[in-house]
N, C-alpha and C positions, 0 to 999 in steps of 0.2 A: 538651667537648673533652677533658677529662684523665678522662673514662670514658670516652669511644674510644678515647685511646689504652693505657688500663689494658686494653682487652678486647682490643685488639690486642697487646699484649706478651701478655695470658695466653693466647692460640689460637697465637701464637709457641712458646714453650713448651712447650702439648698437641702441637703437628704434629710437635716436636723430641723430645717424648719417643714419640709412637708412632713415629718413625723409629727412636731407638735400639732402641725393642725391636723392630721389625721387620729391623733389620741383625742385629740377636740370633740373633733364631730363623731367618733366611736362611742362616744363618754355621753354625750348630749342628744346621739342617736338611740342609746342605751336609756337614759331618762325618759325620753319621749318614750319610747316602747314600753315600758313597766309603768306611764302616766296612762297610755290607749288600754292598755293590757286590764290595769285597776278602773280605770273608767269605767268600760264594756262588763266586766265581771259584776260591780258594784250596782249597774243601770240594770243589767240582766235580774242580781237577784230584789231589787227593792223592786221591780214589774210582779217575781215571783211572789213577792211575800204581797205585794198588795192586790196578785190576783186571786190569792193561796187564801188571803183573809174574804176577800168576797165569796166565793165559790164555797165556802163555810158557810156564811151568811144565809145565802139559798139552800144551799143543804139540809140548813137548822127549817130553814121557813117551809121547805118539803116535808122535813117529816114533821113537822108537828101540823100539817095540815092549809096553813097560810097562803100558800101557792100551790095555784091547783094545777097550774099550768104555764107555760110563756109563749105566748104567742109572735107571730113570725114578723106581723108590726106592731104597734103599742106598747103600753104597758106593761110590764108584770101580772098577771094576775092572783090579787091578793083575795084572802077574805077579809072583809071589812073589819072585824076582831079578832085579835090573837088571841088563844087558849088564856083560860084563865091564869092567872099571876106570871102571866109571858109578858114579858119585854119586846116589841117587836125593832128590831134592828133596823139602822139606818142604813142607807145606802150610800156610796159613794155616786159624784157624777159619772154617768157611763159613758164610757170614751168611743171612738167609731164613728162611721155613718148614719149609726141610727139613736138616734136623741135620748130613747128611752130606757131602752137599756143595754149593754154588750151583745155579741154575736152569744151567746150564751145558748145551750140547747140539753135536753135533760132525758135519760129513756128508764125503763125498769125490765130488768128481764126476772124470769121464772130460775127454780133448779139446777135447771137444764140451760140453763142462757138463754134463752130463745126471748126475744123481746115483745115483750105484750102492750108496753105503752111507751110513745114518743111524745116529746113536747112538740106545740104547733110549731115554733121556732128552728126545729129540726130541718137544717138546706139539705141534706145529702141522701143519693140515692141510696135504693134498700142493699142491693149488693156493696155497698160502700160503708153506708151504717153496719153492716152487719159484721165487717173487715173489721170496723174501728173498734166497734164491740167487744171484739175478742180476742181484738190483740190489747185492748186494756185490761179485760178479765185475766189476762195471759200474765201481767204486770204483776211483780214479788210487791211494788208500794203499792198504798191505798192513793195516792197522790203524785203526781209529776207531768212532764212532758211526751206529748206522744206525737208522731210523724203519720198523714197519711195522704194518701195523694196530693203531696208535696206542702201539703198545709200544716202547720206545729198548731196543736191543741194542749191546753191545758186541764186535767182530767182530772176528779176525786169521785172513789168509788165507796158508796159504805151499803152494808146491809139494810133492805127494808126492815119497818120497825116489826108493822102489822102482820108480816106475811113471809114465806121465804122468799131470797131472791135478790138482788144486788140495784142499788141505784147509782145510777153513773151520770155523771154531771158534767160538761164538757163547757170550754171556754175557748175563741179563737184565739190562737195567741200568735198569728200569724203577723198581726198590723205593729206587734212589739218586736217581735224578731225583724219584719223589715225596718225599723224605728232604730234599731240596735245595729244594722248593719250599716242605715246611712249617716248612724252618727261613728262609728269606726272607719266609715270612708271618709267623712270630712276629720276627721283628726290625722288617718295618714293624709290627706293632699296637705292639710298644715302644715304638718311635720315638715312633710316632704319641702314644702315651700321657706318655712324656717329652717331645717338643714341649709337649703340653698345661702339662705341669707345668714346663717353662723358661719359658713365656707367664707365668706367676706371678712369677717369678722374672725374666724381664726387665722385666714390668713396674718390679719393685723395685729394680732395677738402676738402670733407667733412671731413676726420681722420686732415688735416691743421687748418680747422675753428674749430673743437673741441678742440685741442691743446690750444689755450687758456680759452678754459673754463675749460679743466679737469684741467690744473695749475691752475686756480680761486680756482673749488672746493677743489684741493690739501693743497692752501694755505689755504684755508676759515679754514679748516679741521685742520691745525697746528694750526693756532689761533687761533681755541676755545681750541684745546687739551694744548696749553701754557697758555692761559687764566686761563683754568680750575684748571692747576698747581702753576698758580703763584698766585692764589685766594686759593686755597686749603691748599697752605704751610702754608703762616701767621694764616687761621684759624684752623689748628690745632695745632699750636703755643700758638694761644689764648686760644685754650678749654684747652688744659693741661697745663698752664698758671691758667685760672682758676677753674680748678678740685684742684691746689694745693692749692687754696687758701681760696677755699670753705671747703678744706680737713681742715683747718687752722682755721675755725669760729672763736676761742678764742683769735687770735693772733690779734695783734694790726696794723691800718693802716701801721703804721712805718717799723713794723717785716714783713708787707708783698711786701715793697717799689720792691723789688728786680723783684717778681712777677707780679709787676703792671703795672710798668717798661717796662717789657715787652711788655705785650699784647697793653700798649701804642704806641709803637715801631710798632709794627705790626698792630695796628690799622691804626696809619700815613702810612704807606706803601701801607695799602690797598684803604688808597683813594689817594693815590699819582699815582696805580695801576688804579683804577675806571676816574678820573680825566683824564689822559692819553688814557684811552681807549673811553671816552667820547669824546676828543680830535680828536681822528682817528675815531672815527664815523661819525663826522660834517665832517672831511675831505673827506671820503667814499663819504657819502649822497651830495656832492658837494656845502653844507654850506658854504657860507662867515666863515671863518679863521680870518679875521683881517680887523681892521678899522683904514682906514690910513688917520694921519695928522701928519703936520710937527711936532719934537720934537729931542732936543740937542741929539745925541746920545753918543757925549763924555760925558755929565751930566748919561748919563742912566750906561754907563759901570762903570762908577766911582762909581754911587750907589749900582750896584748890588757886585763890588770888595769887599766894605765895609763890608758887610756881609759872605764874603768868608772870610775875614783874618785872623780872629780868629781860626776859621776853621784850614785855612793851619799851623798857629801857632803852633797847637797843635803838628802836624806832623814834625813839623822843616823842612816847605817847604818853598822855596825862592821866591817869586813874586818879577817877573822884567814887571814893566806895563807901556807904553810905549803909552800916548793917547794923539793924537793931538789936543788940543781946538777949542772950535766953529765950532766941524763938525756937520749938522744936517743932519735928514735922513726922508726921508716922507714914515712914517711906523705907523704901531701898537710897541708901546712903551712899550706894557705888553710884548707881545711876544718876541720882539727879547731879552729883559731883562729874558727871559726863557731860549731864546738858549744859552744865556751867563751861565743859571746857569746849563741848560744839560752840559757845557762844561767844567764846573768848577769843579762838581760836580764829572765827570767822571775819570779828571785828578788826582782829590784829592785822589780818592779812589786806583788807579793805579799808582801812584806815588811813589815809595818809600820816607821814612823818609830822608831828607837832598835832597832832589831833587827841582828842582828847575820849574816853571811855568812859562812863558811868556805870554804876551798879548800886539798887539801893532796894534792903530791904525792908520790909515792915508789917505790918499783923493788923488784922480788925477783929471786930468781934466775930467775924464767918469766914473769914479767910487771910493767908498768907499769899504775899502779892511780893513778886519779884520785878523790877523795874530795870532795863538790861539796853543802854543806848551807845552809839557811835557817832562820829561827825564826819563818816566815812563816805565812800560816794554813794553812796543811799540805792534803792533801788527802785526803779519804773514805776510807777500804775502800771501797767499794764501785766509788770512779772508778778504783784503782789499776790498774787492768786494761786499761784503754782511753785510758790519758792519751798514749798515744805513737799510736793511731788518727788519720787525717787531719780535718782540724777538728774537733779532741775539746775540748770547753773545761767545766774542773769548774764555773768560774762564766761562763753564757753572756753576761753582760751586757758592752758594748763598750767600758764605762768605762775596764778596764785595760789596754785596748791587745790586742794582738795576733790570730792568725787562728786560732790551732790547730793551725800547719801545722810548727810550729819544733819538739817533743817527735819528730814522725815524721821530719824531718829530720836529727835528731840521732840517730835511732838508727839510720836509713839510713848514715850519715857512720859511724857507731862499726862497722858490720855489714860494709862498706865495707873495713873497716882490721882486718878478721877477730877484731873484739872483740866487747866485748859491754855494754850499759847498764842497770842496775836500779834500780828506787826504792822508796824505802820511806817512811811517814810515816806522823807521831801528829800530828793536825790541832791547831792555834794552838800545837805543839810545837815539832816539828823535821822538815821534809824531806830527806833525803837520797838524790843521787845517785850510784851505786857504776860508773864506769867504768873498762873492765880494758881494756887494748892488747897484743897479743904481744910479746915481744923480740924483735927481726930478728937 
């Protein structure tokens, strides 16, 4: 049974972690795509607009006479001066194989369409010209992109000035479209190639972002399996407690004190147990812990001493308490009179007989510092780290009482009250606790 359920929580796990990294690479697959996507778009229309402004350029320099022709090599052919108070425009470098200027070619037709003059730079035959002709005459825009045996042309069509009759102006735009497709192939191989390489990488990610939750569930998993034990022990305490006492019917309340005794013992325990655990639930669930208003906090230690000293009496332990008057603290007054009794309660029990307790408090100008020592058997290096962990116990055995649960309480309560609690210890020396409170 508890290796099915081990292989069930770890195929939990696997499923959880190839989802993260399959949200990974969906998310980053999805970036890349709307990156190629705005690329391609953006390269496309800044070709348009700077073939859109050229193909003007000629346009202008057609009809006002300038260019009388473009020839199939060389040059442009200008006239040497532009019309009077003309501006003659500049050219951009022309891109291509041929130095002088774009695959560029120009024709004019009549009425009727019929084409009466081509530029020399005109490559395409007459059944061909004549196609391209009049599927651009065809064209609702004076401007755009046209398709013809298999070539994309960029085209702008305006009326002659002089005459009737249409002039059409044509640009290859074939060397930008293949320019546009091979930069949309090398960004997907990219992709494709970084996809590969984020799959590494989210693997890692994702065995990272798991890590704290298999320790969640690890933890979760110890505290119920200590919960289950520290509820478990008192009630079979209790039951054979009272199997002896029921075994006893004829015996009288008094002859059974011994018995009753008991299961009273371990009944307080178990709501001191239940109490505590209700405790760290609220804190869990992110419940308000404490309600804070001003209150004497030397009044509160002094009261809750009171009820220790009999206590330590019994033990023949020494209280040297050391509490400076009229300090107040703006806190929950229940609580920190809790941490005082986690603290008392702890020392008491690990203290040897003739040992001695300290408590001593005192105020700065930024803080109130509570000073909280024992000459009890101290605790390890090595447990220092995990004594405030839930049922952390240096010594596990159940002789001296308690669950484990009072250390993480107490620093919940102190963290609570925007302080802070540290310990330090030389074992069979001294323990001490160092707790600091804000000044309100």
């Amino acid at each position: 049974m508890v290796l099915a359920i081990s292989l069930r929580i770890n195929n939990m796990f696997h499923k959880l972690r190839l989802q993260l990294t399959l949200i990974n690479l969906v998310i980053i697959a999805a970036l890349f795509l709307i990156l190629t996507i705005g690329t391609y778009f953006f390269a496309e229309s800044q070709m348009k607009t700077h073939t859109e402004d050229f193909t003007r350029k000629i346009i202008f320099d057609i009809q006002a006479g300038i260019i009388k022709d473009i020839p199939l090599n060389g040059p442009i052919n200008r006239e040497d001066h532009p019309p009077s108070g003309e501006q003659r425009p500049s050219f951009p470098p022309p891109p291509g194989p041929r130095p002088d200027h774009p695959l560029v070619f120009f024709v004019k037709t009549d009425p009727n369409n019929k084409i009466f003059f081509e530029s020399s730079s005109q490559p395409l035959e007459s059944n061909q010209l004549f196609a391209l002709v009049k599927k651009t005459l065809d064209e609702v825009e004076t401007t755009g992109t046209i398709t013809s045996q298999d070539v994309y042309y960029y085209y702008c069509k305006v009326p002659l000035q002089n005459q009737p009759g249409m002039l059409l102006l044509f640009q290859n735009f074939q060397r930008e479209k293949d320019l546009l497709r091979s930069l949309v192939t090398a960004l997907l191989f990219i992709g494709f190639i970084c996809l590969l390489l984020s799959l590494g990488g989210s693997l890692y990610m994702a065995d990272r972002a798991i890590i704290p939750i298999r320790n969640a569930w690890e933890q979760q998993k110890c505290f119920l399996a200590d919960v289950s034990h520290e509820l478990r022990t008192p009630l079979t305490i209790m039951q054979t407690n009272l199997e002896i006492v029921f075994g006893n019917q004829e015996e009288t309340v008094a002859s059974q004190h011994k018995w009753l005794h008991n299961i009273k013992e371990e009944s307080d325990a178990m709501t001191k147990l239940v109490n505590s655990l209700l405790f760290l639930a609220r804190a869990d669930s992110k419940q308000p812990l404490i309600e804070k208003k001003h209150f004497s906090l030397s009044e509160a230690i002094t009261r809750s001493l009171a009820s220790f000293s009999p206590l330590a009496a019994t033990k023949d332990l020494k209280l040297h308490v050391l509490v400076n008057p009229d300090i107040y603290c703006y806190g929950d007054e229940g609580t920190i009179r809790q941490v005082i009794t986690i603290l008392f309660d702890n020392a008491i029990r690990h203290t040897p007989t003739s040992g001695q307790i300290s408590l001593h408090l005192q105020q700065n100008p930024k803080n109130i510092i509570l000073t909280f020592s024992d000459t009890g058997e101290g605790i390890p290096q090595k447990h220092l780290g995990k004594i405030f962990d839930r049922f952390y116990q240096v010594d596990t055995s159940r002789f001296k009482g308690g669950t484990g649960l009072g250390l993480s309480i107490a620093k919940l309560i102190i963290e609570a009250h925007n302080g802070t609690i540290q310990v330090t210890s030389e074992p069979m020396i001294k323990t001490e606790f160092l707790i600091t409170l804000p000044i309100s």
